[in-house]
C-alpha positions as CSV (number, residue, x, y, z in Angstrom):
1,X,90.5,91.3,81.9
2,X,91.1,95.0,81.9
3,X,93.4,96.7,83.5
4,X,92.2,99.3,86.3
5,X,91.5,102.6,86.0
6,X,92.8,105.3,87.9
7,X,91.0,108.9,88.6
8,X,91.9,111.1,91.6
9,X,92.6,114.7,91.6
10,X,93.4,116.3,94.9
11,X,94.9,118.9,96.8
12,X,97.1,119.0,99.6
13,X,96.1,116.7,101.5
14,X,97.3,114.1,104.9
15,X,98.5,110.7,104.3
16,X,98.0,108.5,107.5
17,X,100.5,107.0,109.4
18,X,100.5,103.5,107.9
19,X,103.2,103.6,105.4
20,X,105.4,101.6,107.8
21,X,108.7,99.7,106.5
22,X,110.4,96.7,108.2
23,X,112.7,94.1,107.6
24,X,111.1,91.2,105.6
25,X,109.1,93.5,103.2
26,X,106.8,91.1,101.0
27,X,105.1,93.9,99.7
28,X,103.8,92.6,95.6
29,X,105.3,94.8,93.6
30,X,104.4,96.0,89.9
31,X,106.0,97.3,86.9
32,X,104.2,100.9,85.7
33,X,105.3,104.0,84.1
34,X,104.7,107.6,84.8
35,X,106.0,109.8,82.0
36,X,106.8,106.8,79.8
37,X,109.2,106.3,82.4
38,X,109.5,102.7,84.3
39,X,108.7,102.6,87.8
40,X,108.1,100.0,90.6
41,X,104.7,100.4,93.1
42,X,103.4,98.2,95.3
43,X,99.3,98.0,96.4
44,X,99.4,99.8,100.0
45,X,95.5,99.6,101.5
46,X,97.0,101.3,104.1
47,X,97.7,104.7,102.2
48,X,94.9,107.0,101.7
49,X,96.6,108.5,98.6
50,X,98.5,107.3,95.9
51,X,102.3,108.2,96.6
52,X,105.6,108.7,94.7
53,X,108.7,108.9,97.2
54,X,109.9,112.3,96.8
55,X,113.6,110.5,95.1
56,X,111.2,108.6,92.6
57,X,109.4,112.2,91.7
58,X,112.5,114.5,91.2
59,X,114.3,111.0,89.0
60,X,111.3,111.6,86.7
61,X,111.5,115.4,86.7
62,X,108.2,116.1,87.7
63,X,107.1,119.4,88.9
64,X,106.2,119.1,93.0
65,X,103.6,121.9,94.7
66,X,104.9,121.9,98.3
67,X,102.1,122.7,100.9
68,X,102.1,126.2,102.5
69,X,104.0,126.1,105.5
70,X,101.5,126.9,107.9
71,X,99.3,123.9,107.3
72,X,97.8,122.2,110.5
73,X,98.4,118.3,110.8
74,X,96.0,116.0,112.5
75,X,97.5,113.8,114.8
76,X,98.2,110.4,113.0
77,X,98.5,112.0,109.4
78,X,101.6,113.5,107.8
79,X,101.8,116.4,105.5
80,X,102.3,115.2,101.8
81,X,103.0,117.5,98.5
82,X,101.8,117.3,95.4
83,X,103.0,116.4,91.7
84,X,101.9,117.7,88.9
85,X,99.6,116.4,86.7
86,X,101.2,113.6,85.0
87,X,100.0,110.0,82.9
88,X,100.1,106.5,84.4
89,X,100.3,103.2,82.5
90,X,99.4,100.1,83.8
91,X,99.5,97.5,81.3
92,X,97.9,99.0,78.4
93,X,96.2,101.6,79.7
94,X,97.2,105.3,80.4
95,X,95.4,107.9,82.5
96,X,95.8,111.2,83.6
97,X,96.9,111.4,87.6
98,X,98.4,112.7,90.6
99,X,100.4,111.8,93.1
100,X,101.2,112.8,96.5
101,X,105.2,113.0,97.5
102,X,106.1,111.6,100.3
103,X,109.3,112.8,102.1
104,X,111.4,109.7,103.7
105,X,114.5,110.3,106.4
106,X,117.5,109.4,104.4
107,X,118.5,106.3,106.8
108,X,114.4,104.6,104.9
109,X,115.4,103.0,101.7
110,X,112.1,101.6,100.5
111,X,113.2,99.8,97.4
112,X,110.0,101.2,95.4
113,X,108.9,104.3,94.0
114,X,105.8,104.1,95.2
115,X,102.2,102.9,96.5
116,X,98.6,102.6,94.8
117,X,96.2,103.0,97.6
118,X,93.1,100.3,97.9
119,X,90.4,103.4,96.6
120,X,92.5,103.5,93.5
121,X,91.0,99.8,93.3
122,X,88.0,99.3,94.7
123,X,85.3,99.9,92.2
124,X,87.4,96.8,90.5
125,X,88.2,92.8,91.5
126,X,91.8,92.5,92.7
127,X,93.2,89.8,93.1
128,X,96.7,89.1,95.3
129,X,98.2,86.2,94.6
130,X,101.5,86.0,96.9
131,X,103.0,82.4,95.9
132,X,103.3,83.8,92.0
133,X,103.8,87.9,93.8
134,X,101.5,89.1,91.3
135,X,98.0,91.3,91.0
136,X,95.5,90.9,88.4
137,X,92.6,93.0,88.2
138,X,89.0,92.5,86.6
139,X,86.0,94.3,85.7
140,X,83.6,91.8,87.9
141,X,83.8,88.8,90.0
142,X,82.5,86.4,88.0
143,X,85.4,87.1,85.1
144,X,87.7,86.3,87.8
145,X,89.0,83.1,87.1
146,X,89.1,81.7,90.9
147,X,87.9,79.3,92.7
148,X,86.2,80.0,95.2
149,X,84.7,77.2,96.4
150,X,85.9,77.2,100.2
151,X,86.7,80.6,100.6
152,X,86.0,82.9,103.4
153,X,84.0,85.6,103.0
154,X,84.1,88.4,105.2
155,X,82.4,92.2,104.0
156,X,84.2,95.6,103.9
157,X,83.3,98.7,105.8
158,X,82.5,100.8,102.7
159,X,82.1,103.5,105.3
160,X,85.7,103.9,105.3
161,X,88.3,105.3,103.2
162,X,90.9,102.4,103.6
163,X,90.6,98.8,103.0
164,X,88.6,97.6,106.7
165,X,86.9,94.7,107.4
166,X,84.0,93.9,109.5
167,X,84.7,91.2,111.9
168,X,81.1,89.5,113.1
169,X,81.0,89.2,117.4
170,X,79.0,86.9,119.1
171,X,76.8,89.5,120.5
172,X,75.7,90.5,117.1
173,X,78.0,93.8,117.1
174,X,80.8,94.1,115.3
175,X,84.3,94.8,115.7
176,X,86.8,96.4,112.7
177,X,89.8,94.5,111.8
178,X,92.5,96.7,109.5
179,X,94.3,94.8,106.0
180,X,97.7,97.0,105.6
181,X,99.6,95.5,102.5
182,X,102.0,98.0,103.3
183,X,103.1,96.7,107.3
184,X,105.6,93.2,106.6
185,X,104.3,91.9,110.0
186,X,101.8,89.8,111.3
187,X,98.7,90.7,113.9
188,X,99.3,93.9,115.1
189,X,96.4,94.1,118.0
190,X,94.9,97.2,119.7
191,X,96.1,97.8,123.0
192,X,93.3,96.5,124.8
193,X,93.4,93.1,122.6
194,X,97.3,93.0,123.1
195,X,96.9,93.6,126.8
196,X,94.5,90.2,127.1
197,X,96.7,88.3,124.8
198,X,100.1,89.0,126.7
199,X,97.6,88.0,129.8
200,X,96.5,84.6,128.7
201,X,100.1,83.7,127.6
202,X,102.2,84.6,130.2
203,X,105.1,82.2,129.2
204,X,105.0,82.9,125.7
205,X,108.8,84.7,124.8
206,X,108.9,88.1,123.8
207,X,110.8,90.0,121.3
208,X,111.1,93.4,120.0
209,X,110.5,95.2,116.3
210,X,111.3,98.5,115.3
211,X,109.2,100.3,112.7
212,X,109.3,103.5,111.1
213,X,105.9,105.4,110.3
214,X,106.2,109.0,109.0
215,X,103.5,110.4,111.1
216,X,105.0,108.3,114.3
217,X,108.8,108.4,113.9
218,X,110.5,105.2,114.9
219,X,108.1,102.9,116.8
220,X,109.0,99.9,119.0
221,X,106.9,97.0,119.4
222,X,106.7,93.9,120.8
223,X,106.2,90.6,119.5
224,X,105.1,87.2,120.0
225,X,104.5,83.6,117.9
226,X,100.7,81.9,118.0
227,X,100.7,78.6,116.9
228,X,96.7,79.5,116.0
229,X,94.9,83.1,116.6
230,X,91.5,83.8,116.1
231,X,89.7,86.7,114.8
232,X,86.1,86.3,114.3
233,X,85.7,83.7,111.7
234,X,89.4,83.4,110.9
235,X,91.9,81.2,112.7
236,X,95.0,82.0,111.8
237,X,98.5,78.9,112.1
238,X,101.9,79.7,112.6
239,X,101.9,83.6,113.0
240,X,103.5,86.7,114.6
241,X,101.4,88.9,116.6
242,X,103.0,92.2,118.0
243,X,101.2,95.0,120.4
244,X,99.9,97.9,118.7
245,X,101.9,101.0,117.3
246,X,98.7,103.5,118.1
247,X,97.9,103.6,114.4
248,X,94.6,101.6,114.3
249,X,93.4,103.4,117.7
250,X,94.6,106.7,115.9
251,X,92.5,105.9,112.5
252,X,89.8,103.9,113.4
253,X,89.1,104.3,117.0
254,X,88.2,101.7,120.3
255,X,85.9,98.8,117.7
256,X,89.5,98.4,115.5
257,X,91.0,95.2,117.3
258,X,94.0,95.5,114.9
259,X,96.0,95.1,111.6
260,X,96.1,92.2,109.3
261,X,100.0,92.4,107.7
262,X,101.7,90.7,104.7
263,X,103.4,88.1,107.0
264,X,99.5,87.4,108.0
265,X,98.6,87.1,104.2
266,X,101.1,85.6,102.5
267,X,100.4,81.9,102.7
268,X,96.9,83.1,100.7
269,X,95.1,84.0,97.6
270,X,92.7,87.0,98.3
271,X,90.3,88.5,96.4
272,X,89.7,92.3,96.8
273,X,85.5,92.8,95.7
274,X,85.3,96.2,95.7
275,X,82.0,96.4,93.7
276,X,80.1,93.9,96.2
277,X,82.5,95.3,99.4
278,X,83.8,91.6,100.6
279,X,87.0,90.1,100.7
280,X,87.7,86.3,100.1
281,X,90.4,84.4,101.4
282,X,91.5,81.1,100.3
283,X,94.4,79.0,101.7
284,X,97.5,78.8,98.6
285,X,97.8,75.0,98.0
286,X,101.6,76.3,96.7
287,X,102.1,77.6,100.5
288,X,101.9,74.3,102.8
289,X,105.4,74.9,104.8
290,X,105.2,77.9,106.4
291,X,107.7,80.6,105.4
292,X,110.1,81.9,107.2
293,X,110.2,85.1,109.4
294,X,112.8,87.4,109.7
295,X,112.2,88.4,113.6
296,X,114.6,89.7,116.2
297,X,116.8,86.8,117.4
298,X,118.2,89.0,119.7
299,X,115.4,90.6,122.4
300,X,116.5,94.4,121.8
301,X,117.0,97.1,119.7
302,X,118.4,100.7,119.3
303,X,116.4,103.5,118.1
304,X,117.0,107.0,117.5
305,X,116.8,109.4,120.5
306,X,114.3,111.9,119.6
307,X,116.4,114.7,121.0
308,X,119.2,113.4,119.7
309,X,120.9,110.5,116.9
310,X,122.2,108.5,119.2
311,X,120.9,105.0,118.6
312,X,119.1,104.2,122.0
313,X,118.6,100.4,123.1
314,X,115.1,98.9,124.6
315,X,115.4,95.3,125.4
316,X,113.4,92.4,126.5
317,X,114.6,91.1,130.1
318,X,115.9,87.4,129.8
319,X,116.5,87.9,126.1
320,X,119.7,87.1,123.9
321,X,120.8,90.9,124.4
322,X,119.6,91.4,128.4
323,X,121.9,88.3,128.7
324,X,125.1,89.5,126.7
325,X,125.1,92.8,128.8
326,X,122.3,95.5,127.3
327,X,120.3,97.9,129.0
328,X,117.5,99.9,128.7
329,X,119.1,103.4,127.6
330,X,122.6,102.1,126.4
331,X,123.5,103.7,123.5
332,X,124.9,101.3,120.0
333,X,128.5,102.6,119.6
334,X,130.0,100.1,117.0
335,X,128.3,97.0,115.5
336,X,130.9,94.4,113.9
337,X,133.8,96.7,114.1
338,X,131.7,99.6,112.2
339,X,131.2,102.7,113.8
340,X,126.9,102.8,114.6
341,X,127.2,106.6,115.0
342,X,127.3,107.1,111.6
343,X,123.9,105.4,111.1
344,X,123.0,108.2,108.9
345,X,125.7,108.3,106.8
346,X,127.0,105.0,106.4
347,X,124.6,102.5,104.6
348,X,126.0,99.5,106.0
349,X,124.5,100.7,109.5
350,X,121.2,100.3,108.7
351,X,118.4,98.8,108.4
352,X,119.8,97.1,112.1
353,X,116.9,94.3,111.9
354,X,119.3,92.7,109.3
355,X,121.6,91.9,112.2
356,X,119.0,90.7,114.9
357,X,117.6,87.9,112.2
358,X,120.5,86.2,111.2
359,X,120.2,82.8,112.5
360,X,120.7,81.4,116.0
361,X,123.9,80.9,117.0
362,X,125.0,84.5,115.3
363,X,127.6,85.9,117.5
364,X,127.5,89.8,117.3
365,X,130.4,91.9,118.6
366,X,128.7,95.6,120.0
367,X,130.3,98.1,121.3
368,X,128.0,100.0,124.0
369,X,127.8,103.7,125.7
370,X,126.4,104.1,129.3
371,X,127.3,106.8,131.3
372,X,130.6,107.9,130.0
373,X,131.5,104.4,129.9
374,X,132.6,102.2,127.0
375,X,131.5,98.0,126.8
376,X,132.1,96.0,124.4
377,X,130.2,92.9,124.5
378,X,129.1,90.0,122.9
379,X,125.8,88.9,122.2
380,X,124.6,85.8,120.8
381,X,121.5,84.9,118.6
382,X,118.9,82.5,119.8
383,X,115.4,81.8,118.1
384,X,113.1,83.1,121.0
385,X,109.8,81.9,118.4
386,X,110.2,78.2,117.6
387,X,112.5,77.3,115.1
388,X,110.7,77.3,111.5
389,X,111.7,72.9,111.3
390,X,108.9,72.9,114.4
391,X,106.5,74.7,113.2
392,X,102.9,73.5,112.4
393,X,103.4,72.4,108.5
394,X,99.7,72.9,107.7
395,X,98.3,73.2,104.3
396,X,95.3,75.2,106.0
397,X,96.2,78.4,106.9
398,X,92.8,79.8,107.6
399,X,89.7,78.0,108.4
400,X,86.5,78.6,109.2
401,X,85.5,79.0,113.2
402,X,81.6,77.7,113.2
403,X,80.5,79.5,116.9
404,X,80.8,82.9,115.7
């Protein structure tokens, strides 16, 4: 096994709007150095650069190239700098590189320095394992020590710059299905494929997640549990599928049905074949129970205002939270006696989703603005997606569909 090689020299350039960060984060993580300093990154397919976090860059004293100010943005992208040229080691191989330097709001604590995008690694064999959180690499597929007797087989669109698959339709076409290593959720589906499944599961109960994605600010989602979900030959057990943020539509266009996340992955062993442009996927034997999900137990959440920094709430109707009193539009004064207004300031504010996924039964004491008017209230956690103990317990995760 050799370790990959990294080469990619570039200017200023756009990183798209997929570097989300949630709650939950199973992101696999590896030890590197830059410098011959340590550092922590994590495989992102859904960065089109290679990134330090601008914290991570000035720690390691390197030397950043800020872009002039009047460069033009594409919607969907965000402006990146630029480090100077500097040696990575991965294992036992060093290599000249580069990396772009991402600026986070100071509220986004990441817990990494940074992210290997999937072109770093696709002219090599990666494999993901999740049960043992680790990545190996290797020259070719057949010095891949795998099984993969089984497997599921589905081929890459080498036509883009980001790690897409090509999802076979009945009618011969095809449809593009997105694999972010970087998003902690589940099926994030375009809007039109969100729109059908919301249709055809009426009573299915809702929740709410709040991302942030630097091209997109704060978005809010919602979400629902499938006990199976289908996309083209995979079915999917036991997952959370959420409406889309507008990054796949943004990136890819109307044939991108959506985003396959960690929480999607994680009961898995893939194998990434760059050279022959196919992934494998193969159900973990290690991952028969299905792991837990950190989801929001209580229907709403509060964002920044984008005018303001007032923490705003949305919220489900019927939910834990439209029950204990909350509104569309109140604003979070005080969560469990701390004041939320300091959200920026104070890190025991934030991230919120820690407080919406404590278990059922959680009672939270809020505080709540609405015009000039103080409330406080409180709201009680209940597990809107069925509780993990009732869950399907299936050692097959995926499997194949044979009418496609």
């Amino acid at each position: 096994m050799k370790c990959i090689l990294f080469s990619l020299l570039f200017l200023f350039v756009v990183c798209p709007a997929t570097l989300s960060s949630t709650a939950g984060d199973e992101r696999i993580w590896f030890h590197a150095k830059i410098n011959d300093q340590p550092v922590v990154l994590a495989l992102d397919t859904g960065a089109e650069i290679p990134i330090l976090f601008r914290e991570a860059a000035e720690r390691l004293g390197l030397a950043i190239i800020e872009p002039p100010k009047d460069t033009q943005v594409k919607a969907g992208k965000v402006l990146v700098s630029l480090t100077e040229s500097c040696t990575l080691q991965i294992g036992k191989q060093t290599m000249p590189f580069h990396f772009g330097v991402l600026t986070l709001p100071t509220y986004i604590q990441p817990g990494l320095d940074g992210l290997l995008q999937w072109s770093s690694v696709s002219h090599q064999v990666t494999h993901v394992d999740f049960s043992k959180k680790r990545i190996l690499f290797y020259d070719e597929l057949s010095h891949c020590p795998v099984n993969l007797s089984g497997s599921i087989s589905i081929a890459i669109d080498t036509k883009q710059n980001l790690l897409v698959l090509e999802i076979p339709q009945k009618d011969d076409k095809t449809n593009l299905l997105f694999m972010d290593t970087g998003s902690a959720g589940g099926i994030e589906l375009s809007k039109t494929q969100w729109a059908i499944w919301k249709k055809t599961h009426p009573d299915c109960p809702l929740t709410l997640r709040a991302s942030y994605i630097p091209a997109l600010g704060v978005i809010v989602q919602e979400e629902m549990w499938a006990h199976q979900f289908q996309i083209g030959p995979l079915t999917i057990s036991e997952v959370a599928v959420c409406s889309s943020s507008g990054v796949t539509e943004l990136m890819f266009g109307p044939d991108c049905i959506g985003t396959l996340g960690l929480h999607a992955l994680q009961r898995t062993n893939l194998i990434l074949d760059g050279p022959n442009a196919k992934v494998y996927f193969m159900n973990d034997p290690n991952a028969s129970v299905v792991p837990d999900y950190p989801y929001n137990r209580l229907g709403a959440v509060f964002v920044p205002d984008s005018q303001q920094d007032q923490l705003i709430a949305h919220v489900i109707e019927g939910s834990p939270g439209h029950k204990a009193g909350i509104r569309k539009g109140d604003i979070l004064l005080q969560i469990e006696g701390m004041d939320a207004t300091k959200w920026k300031t104070d890190p025991r504010i934030l991230p919120l989703s820690r407080f919406w996924s404590r278990p059922a039964g959680t009672k939270l004491d809020l505080m709540i603005g609405r015009k000039n008017e103080r409330n406080k209230i409180t709201a009680t956690l209940e597990d809107i997606f069925p509780p993990q103990s009732n869950r399907s317990s299936k050692p097959k995760y995926f499997s194949f569909v044979s009418n496609v």
